[in-house]
C-alpha positions as CSV (number, residue, x, y, z in Angstrom):
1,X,21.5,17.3,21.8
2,X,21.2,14.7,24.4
3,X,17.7,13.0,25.4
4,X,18.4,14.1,28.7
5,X,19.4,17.4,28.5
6,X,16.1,18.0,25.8
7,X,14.3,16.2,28.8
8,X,15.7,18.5,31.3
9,X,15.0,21.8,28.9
10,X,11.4,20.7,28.5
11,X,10.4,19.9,32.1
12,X,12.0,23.9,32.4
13,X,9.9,25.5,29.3
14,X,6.9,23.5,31.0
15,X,7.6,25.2,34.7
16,X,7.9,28.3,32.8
17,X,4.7,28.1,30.0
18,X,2.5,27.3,33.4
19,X,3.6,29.6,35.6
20,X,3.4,32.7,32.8
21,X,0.1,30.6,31.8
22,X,-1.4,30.9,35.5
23,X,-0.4,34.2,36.0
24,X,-2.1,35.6,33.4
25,X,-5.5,33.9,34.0
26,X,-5.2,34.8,36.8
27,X,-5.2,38.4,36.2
28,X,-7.8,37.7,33.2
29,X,-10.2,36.0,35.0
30,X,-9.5,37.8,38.7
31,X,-9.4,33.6,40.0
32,X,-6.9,33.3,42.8
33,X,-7.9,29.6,42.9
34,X,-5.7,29.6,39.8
35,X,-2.8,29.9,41.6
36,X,-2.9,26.7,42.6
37,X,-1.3,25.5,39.1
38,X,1.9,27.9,39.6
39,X,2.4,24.8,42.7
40,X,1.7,22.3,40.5
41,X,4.0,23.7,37.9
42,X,7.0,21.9,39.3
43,X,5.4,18.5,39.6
44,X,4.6,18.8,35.9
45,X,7.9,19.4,34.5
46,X,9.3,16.8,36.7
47,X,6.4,14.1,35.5
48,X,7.6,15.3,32.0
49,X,11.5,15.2,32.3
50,X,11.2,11.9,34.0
51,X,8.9,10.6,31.3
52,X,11.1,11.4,28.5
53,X,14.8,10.8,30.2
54,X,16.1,8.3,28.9
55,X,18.6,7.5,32.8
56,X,19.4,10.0,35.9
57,X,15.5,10.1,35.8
58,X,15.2,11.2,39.4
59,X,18.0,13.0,39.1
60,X,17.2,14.8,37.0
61,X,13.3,15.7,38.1
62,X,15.1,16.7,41.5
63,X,17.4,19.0,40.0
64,X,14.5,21.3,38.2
65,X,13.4,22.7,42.0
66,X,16.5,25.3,41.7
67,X,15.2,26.5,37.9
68,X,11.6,26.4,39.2
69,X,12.6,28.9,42.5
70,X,14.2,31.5,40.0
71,X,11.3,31.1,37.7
72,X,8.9,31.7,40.7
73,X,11.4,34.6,41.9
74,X,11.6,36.7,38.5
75,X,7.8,36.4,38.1
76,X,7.2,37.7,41.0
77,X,9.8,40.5,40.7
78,X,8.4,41.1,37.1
79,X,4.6,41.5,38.6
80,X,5.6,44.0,40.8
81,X,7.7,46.2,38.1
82,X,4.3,45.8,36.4
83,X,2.4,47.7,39.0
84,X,0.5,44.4,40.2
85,X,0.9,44.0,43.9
86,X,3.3,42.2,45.4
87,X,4.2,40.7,49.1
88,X,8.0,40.5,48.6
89,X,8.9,43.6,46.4
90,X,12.8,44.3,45.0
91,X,15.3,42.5,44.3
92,X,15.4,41.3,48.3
93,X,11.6,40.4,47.3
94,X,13.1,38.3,44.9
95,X,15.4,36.1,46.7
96,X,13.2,35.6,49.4
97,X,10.2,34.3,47.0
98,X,13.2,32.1,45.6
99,X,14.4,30.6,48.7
100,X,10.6,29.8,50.0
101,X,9.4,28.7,46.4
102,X,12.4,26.5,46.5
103,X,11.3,23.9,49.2
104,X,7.9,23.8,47.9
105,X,9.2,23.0,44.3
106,X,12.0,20.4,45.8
107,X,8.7,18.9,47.0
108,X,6.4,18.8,44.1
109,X,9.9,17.6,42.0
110,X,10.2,14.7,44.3
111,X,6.6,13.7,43.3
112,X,6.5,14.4,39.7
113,X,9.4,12.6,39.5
114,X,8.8,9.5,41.0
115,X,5.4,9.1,39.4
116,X,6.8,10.0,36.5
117,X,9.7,7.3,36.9
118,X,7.6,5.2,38.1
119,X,5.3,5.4,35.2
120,X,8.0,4.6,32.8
121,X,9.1,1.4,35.1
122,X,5.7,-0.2,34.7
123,X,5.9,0.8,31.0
124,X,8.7,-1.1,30.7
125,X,8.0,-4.0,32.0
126,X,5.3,-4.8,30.0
């Protein structure tokens, strides 16, 4: 497999392992400040897949907000077929957690991303 596409598959399987991770401290621990890491989720995936890219670093960071949305979208489908409660139940629930969660994950991309490029610039250089 290309270093990229493992790159691009591990900044995913990070969104994912913190997101599930959060959510079920969460519950554990009945800490809503933990939610704050489901934001940060995307951000660290991006840092990660820019990290270990080895071109299309930005590119590539970018492109994990559309796998981040759906992530964000079936979790909070998923915690509702649970029985937890939920603001945006169903499937309509679904798409509209994914087309909010979207912006906010294009956002935190652009930043993991670019540190994370940048990080491997100055890396680089030395």
């Amino acid at each position: 497999m290309e270093q990229n596409t493992k790159a691009y598959l591990a900044g995913v399987l990070i969104i994912a392992a913190v997101s599930v991770l959060a959510l079920l401290s969460m519950e554990a621990l009945k800490n809503a400040y933990i939610a704050w890491l489901i934001w940060g989720a995307p951000a660290i995936g991006a840092f990660a897949t820019a990290s270990m890219a080895k071109n299309k670093k930005m590119l590539l960071a970018v492109t994990l907000a559309v796998p981040a949305a759906v992530i964000f979208g079936l979790e909070n489908y998923l915690w509702q077929i649970l029985g937890m409660g939920s603001d945006f139940p169903g499937f309509k629930g679904f798409l509209i957690v994914v087309g909010y969660s979207f912006i906010g994950s294009l956002v935190m991309c652009c930043a993991g991303g670019a540190v994370g490029a940048h990080n491997y610039r100055i890396e680089k250089t030395r």
